[in-house]
C-alpha positions, 0 to 999 in steps of 0.5 A: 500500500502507497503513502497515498492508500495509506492516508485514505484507508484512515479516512473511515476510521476519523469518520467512526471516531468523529461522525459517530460520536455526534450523530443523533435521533431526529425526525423532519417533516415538511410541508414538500420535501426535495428528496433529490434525483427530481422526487419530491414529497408533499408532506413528506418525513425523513427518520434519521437515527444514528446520523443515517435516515432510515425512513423516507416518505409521506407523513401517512406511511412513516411512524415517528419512533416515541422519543424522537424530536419532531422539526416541522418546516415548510420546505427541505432538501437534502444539505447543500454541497459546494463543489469548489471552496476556499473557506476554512483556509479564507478567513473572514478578517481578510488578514494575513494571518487568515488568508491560507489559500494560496502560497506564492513563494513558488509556481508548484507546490503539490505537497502543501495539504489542505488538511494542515491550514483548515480552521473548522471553527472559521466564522464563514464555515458557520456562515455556510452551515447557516445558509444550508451549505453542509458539506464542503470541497475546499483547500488550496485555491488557484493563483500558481500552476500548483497550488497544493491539495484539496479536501472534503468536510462537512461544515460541523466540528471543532477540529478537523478530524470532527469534520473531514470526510476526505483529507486528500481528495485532489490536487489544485491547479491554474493554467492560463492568466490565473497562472502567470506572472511578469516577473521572474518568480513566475511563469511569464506566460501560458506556455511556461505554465503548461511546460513547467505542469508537463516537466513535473508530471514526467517527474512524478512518472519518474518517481513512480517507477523508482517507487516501483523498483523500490520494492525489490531495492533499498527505499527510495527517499520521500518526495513529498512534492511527487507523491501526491503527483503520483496519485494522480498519475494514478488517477487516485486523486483529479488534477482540478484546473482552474481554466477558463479561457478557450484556448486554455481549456484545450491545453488542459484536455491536451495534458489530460490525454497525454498523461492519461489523467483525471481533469476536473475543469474549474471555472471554464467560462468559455465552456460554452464555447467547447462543447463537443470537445469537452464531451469527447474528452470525458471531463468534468466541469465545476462551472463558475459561479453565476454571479462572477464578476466579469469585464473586457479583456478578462478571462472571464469576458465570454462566460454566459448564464446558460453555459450550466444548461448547455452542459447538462444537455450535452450529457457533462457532468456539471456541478456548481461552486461557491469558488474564491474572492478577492475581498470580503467576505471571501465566500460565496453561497451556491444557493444564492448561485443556483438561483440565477440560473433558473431563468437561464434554461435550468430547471428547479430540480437540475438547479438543485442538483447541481448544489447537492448530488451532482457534486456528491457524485463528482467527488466520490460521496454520492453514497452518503450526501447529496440526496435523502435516502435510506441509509444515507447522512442526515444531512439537511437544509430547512427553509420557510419557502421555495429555496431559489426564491428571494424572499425565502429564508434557510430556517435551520441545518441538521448534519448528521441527524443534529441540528447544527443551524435553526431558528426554528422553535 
């Protein structure tokens, strides 16, 4: 078994000694229950007991065991998933001391773990959990070739074991203008970039095959800056590049075939643009969030608010992220996201989905999160009207069948 292996066969055990200890008894009733995968419930129930639901249905089929809290809401989905996220290393103060995102001090830095800079107890983690948001992919955010690692956590927790589903599920990258620079402490334009990303995966390969003969040999000595290179080689965890200009994103299906390599795209404003390329490539897509700031002459200048729709028609996977700002308060809310686009050729339930299960199944946890059913996480938001209305509030969370977030009485 690797370093790599190693490291994810602990993920079960963190999840038995944190999730277990919190997981509690709960029942919700809602006046139309959004069980995802487009089934929705009128007065509908969910039992949740041991943090996993166990009952799912309408309010006339399913027996609330004596004991058990009764919450009654207008309306519930599943908890919502935020495909891409910078929170836990972006802090709130948007001071140095809280701004872990993003190392500059060199292009390429894969050994740099998101699990060494998350801070669950993170103001914005609370502020997420309080608008619906219950699982998170977060980690290092795009700005250098290589940024470092990404993980998977649910938004509960006072330390990182309580809240981590996966520590190390991928690797985050940035080709294009994100990734340059016109100094000398950077690549200075595109092709740079992408030579710079190609020498190292050749090392990884390199490295890879030492490992290899290391079996029968002496140990070969620890690079932590190949391993987790290695794994993607393996394609034990993506390469998530954050792209978004055309040109860019061929580069990055370019560097996908030749190393025979997962690529996550993320952003992808041009997506629209690459439909058919995308499709053959067999990637998947984090598109930008809708309410992205663009302008002339940024790369972001051709995005379009039907790019999700279109992608959904062309059979891509597509799921929707939160992604980093610049200034405060450093985080987005992909409800408010999704919300956009329904006047934009999405549907309420495709809307939903690319909040909840469409990105579960992108980053392998679609057998917990991401809809309601039996044996899957209690995990979900409450609201007092149709979630993508304005006027709508998110009135509660519950993780796990715990009540992390409520207003309601």
């Amino acid at each position: 078994m690797n370093r790599m292996n190693l490291l994810r066969s602990l993920v079960p055990l963190l999840l038995v000694l944190s999730h277990c200890a919190s997981a509690q008894d709960l029942a919700v009733r809602a006046g139309v229950l959004h069980a995802g995968e487009g089934r929705s419930i009128e007065d509908g129930i969910v039992l949740i007991q041991q943090g996993r639901i166990t009952a799912l249905g309408s309010a006339s089929e399913i027996r609330v065991p004596a004991g058990i809290e009764l919450l009654e809401v207008p309306v519930a989905t599943p908890g919502l998933v935020d495909a891409r996220s910078t929170v836990g290393l972006s802090g709130a103060m948007n001071q140095p001391h809280d701004q872990d995102q993003l190392e500059r001090s060199a292009p390429i830095q894969p050994e740099l773990r998101a699990i060494d800079a998350y801070n669950p107890r993170e103001r914005l983690v609370e502020w997420l959990r309080e608008h619906g948001v219950t699982t998170v992919h977060t980690g290092h955010g795009p700005g250098e070739v290589v940024s470092g690692q990404t993980m998977i956590v649910k938004t509960v927790g006072d330390t990182v074991a309580e809240a981590v589903l996966n520590p190390a599920f991928g690797l985050s990258a940035t080709l294009g203008e994100g990734a340059t620079g016109h100094d000398r402490t950077t690549p200075g334009n595109r092709s740079k970039a992408v030579a710079l990303l190609r020498q190292q995966l050749i090392r990884a390969g390199e490295y890879q095959a030492r490992l290899e003969l290391a079996k029968k040999n002496k140990p070969v000595d620890r690079d932590l800056a190949l391993e987790p290179l290695v794994a993607v080689l393996q394609r034990q965890m993506p390469l998530i590049v954050e792209v978004h200009r055309h040109n860019d994103i061929m580069s990055t299906l370019r560097l996908a075939e030749e190393f025979n390599i997962r690529v996550i795209l993320a952003g992808a404003a041009d997506a629209h643009l690459l439909i058919d390329e995308i499709r053959t490539a067999g990637v998947e897509v984090i598109v930008h969030p809708t309410m992205i700031r663009a302008w002339g002459g940024a790369e972001t200048a051709n995005f379009a608010f039907t790019t999700a729709a279109r992608l959904i028609e062309a059979g891509i996977p597509v799921a929707l992220q939160s992604g980093y700002e610049g200034y405060v308060p450093k985080i987005r809310v992909v409800l408010f996201e999704a919300a956009m686009l329904l006047g934009y050729g999405v549907s309420f339930d495709q809307a939903l989905e690319l909040i909840t299960l469409a990105p579960a199944r992108m980053l392998g946890i679609a057998d917990r999160v991401g809809s309601l059913a039996v044996g899957k996480h209690g995990d979900l938001a409450l609201f007092d009207g149709d979630p993508f209305e304005y006027t709508s509030h998110v009135i509660g969370s519950v993780i796990e069948g715990r009540r992390v977030s409520s207003v309601v009485r």
